[in-house]
N, C-alpha and C positions, 0 to 999 in steps of 0.2 A: 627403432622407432623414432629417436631423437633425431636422426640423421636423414627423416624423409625431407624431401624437397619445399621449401617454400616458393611460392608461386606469385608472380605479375596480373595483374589485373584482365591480363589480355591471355593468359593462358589460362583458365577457368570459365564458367558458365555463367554469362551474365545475369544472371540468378542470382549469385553468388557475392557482387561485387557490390561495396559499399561508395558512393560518391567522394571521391578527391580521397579514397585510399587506394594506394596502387601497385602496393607488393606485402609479402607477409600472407597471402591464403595460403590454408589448405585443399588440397582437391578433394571434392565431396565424395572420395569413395574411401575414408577411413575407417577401421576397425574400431572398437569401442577400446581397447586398449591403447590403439593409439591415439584417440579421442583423449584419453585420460591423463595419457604420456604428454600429450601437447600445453597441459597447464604449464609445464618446468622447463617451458622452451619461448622465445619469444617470438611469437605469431600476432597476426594483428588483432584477435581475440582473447588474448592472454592478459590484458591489461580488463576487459570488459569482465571477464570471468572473477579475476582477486577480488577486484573494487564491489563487489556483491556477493563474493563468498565469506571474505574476512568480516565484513561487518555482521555475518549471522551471530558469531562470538559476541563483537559488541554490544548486538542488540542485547544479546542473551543474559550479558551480567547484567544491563541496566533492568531487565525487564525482572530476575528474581531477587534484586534490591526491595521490592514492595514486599514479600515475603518475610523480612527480616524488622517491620518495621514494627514497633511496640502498642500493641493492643492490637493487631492486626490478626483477622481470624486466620484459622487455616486452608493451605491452598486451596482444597476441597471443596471451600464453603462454596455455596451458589454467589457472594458478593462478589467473589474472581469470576465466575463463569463470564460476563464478558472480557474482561482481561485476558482470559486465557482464549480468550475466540479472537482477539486482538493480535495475541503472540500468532496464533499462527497462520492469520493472514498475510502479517509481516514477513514469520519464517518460509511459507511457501512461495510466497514474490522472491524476497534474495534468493533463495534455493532452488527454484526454476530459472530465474534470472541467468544465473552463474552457470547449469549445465546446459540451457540454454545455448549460452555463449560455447560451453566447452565441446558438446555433443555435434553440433550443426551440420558439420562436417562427411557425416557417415555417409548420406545419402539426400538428393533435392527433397526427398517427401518426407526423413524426416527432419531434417533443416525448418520444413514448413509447418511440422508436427510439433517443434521443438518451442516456436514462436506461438505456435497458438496458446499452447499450454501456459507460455510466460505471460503471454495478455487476459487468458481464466484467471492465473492467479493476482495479478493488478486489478482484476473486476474481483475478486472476493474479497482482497483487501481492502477495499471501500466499503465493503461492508460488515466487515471486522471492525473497521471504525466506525461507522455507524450505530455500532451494537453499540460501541463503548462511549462515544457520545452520549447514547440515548442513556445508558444507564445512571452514568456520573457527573455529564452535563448539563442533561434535559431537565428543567424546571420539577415536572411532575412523576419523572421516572420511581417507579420503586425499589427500595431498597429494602430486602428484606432485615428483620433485626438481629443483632448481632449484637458478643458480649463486649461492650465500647469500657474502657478502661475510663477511671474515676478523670477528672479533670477537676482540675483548682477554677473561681470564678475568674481570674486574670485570660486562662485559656481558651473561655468561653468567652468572653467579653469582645478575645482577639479576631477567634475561627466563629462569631455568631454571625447566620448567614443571610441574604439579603432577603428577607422575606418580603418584607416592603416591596421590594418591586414586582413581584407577584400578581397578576390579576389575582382577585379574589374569585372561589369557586364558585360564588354565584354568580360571574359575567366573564366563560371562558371567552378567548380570542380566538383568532381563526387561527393562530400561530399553533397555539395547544388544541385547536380538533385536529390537524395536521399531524401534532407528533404523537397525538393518542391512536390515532386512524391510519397515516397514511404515509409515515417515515420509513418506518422498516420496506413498506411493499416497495416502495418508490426508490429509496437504494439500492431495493434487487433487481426491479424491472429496469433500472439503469443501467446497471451492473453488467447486466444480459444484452443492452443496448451496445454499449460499448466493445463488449466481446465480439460481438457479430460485426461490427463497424472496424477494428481493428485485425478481424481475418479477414475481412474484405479486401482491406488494402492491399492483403500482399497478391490478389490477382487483379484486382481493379483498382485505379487508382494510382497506380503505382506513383507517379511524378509529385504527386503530391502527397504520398506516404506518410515519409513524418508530421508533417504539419496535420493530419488529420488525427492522427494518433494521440499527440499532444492536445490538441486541442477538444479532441472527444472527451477525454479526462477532467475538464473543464466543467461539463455539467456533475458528475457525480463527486465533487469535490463540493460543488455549491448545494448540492442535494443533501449532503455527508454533514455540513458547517452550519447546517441551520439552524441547531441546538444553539453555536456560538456565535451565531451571525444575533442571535433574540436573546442571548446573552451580555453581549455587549453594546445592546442597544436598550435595555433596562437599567444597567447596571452602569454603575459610576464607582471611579476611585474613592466618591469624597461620600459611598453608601457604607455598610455599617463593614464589611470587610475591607478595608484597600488593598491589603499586601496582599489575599489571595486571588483580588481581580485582577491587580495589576500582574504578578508573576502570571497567571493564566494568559492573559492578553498579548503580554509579552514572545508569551511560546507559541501561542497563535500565530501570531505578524511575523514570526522568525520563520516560523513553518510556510506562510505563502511566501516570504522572501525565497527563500532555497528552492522551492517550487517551481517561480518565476524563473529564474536563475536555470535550474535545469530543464525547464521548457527553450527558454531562450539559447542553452547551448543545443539541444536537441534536435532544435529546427534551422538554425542558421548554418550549422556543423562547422565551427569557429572552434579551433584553429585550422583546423586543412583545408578548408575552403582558400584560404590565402597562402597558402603552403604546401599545395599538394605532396607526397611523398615526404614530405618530413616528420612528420608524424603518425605514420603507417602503426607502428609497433607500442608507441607508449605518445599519451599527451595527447591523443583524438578529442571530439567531444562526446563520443558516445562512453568513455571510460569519465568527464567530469562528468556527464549527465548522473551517472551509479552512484557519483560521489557525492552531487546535489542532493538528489533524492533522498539519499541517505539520513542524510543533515535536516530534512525535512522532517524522516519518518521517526530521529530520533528526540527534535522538538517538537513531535506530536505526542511522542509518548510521554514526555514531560509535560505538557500540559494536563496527560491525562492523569499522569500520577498524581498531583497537585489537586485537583478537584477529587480525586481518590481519597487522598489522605485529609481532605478539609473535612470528608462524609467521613473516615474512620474516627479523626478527631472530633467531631463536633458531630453527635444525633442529631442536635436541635434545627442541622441543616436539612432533614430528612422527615426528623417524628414533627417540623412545629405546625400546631394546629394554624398557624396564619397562613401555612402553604393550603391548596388545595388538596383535596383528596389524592391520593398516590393511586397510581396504576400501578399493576401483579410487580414483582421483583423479577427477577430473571431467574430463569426456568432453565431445565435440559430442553427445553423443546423450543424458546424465544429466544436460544442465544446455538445451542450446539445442534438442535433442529433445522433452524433458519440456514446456518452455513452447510448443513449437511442437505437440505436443499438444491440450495443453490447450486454447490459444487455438483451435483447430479447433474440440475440443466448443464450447466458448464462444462461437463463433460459431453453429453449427448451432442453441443456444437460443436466440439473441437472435433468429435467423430465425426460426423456430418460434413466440417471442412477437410477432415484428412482425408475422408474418402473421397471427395471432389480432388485433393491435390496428388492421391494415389493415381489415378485417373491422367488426371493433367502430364505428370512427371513420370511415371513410371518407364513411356517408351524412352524419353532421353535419361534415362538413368542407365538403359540396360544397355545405351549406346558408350555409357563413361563404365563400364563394368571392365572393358579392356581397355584402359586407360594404365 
């Protein structure tokens, strides 16, 4: 299996071929063995594969870090329920991601089958974050109660949280009918917006592919930050918390930085644009793009740990009568319901486009069978 052939850009199926890469394919008519055998071989997919398999690990230690944290309920409790709908939107993006890359191979339809699935699970993952927004971001979200360990007044004094900036519940804004009403539905109808717009491209569109891809993402990001877009426009270093606006804020900006950053390699495809063939195997942009993102998705999770632990530490950011009235806490049905939802639609599409691409590819598949 190690020893099958790597291929030129001109001996494969223009299907198949990515811009200003030009040697390193496989031929789309692999075995899932040999699918698998190709991670521990240098092919020009094998850098895209590590760079979003390895990091499932790292997500994974930093995500059961909050588990270990003192007064911190257990897993179980409903105050993880988004966290844990967070983890595994995360884990199913890297996780598709990476056999994505590794699988493609076997066949054009499911190559095509392999990408849809990868861009379902980047549209669920926006709304894994959303959940986890709303619950540990959002001004008004509830939190159910939970046993909060004693605190000295120094602790309170540090983590007391910006209540002051709060409309008072007698004159919501439109910002909070928004995120009582129409946050969650608008992440999902997003969410489903972009999946469909992203299998689009790969039969329509094509030339402009990436750039749409990237840029589609665009609105459910702005849809997804609206907790922190009205968080940090209430809220000031010099309000009654600084160190935990500012560390928020900070993870914030790092998170659009690295965003930017792997949008901008994404669509430019910088370095082999200027180098074609020299970076076929290792150093593409689509292998820093996995590395961007990454760096992204792990300064999101810090921010959210952070607002996490300011609510485990400090009730009074939760119970104080100067906030408005709290909406439900999170439920089996508003957090593990919602993605189990969605991922149904998400599936009905990607059937829906695999069967248009069974269709499309089938006759030229049966023609590479003797290949």
């Amino acid at each position: 299996m190690l020893s099958l052939p790597l291929l030129r850009h001109t001996d494969v199926p223009p299907r198949v071929t990515e811009n200003f890469i030009l040697s390193g394919y496989r031929f789309p008519n692999y075995s899932l063995r040999q699918c698998l055998a190709s991670a521990f071989r240098p092919t020009n997919e094998t850098g895209n594969f590590w760079t979003h398999f390895l990091p499932i690990f790292v997500f994974a230690f930093h995500f059961v870090e909050v588990f270990t944290w003192e007064g911190a309920p257990e897993p179980s409790n409903p105050f993880f329920y988004p966290f844990w709908n967070y983890f595994l939107g995360v884990l199913y993006l890297l996780l598709a991601s990476s056999l994505a890359h590794l699988l493609n191979s076997m066949s054009l339809i499911i190559r095509e089958i392999c990408f849809f699935v990868d861009y379902g699970t980047i549209s669920a993952y926006t709304v894994g974050s959303s959940l986890a927004y709303y619950y540990y971001i959002h001004p008004q979200a509830g939190i159910p109660e939970i046993e909060f360990r004693e605190l000295n007044s120094t602790q309170r004094k540090s983590l007391n949280a910006d209540d002051e900036a709060w409309p008072s519940a007698s004159s919501p804004t439109h910002f909070q009918l928004f995120f009582e009403s129409l946050y969650i539905p608008s992440s999902c109808l997003v969410a489903i917006i972009c999946i469909i717009t992203c299998c689009n491209t790969r039969q329509c569109w094509r030339k402009y592919r990436y750039a749409v891809r990237t840029l589609v993402f665009l609105l459910p990001f702005f849809i997804s930050s609206t907790p922190i877009f009205y968080r940090l426009s209430v809220s000031s270093p010099s309000s009654s918390s600084p160190h935990l606006f500012s560390t928020m804020a900070v993870f914030f900006y790092r998170h659009c930085f690295w965003l930017v950053v792997s949008a901008l390699f994404n669509i430019s495809k910088i370095p082999e644009r200027f180098s074609p063939g020299n970076f076929d195997i290792w150093g593409h942009s689509h292998q820093w793009f996995h590395c961007c993102t990454f760096l992204s998705i792990l300064d999101e999770m810090q921010m959210i740990k952070v607002e996490m632990q300011a609510v485990l530490l400090n009730p009074t950011l939760v119970l104080s009568p100067a906030m408005p009235p709290k909406l439900p806490g999170p439920t089996l049905w508003s957090t593990y319901g919602v993605m189990l939802l969605l991922q149904g639609c998400i599936a009905c599409i990607i059937a829906r486009f695999g069967w248009r691409a069974y269709h499309i590819y089938a006759p030229e598949q049966k023609k590479l069978k003797g290949h």
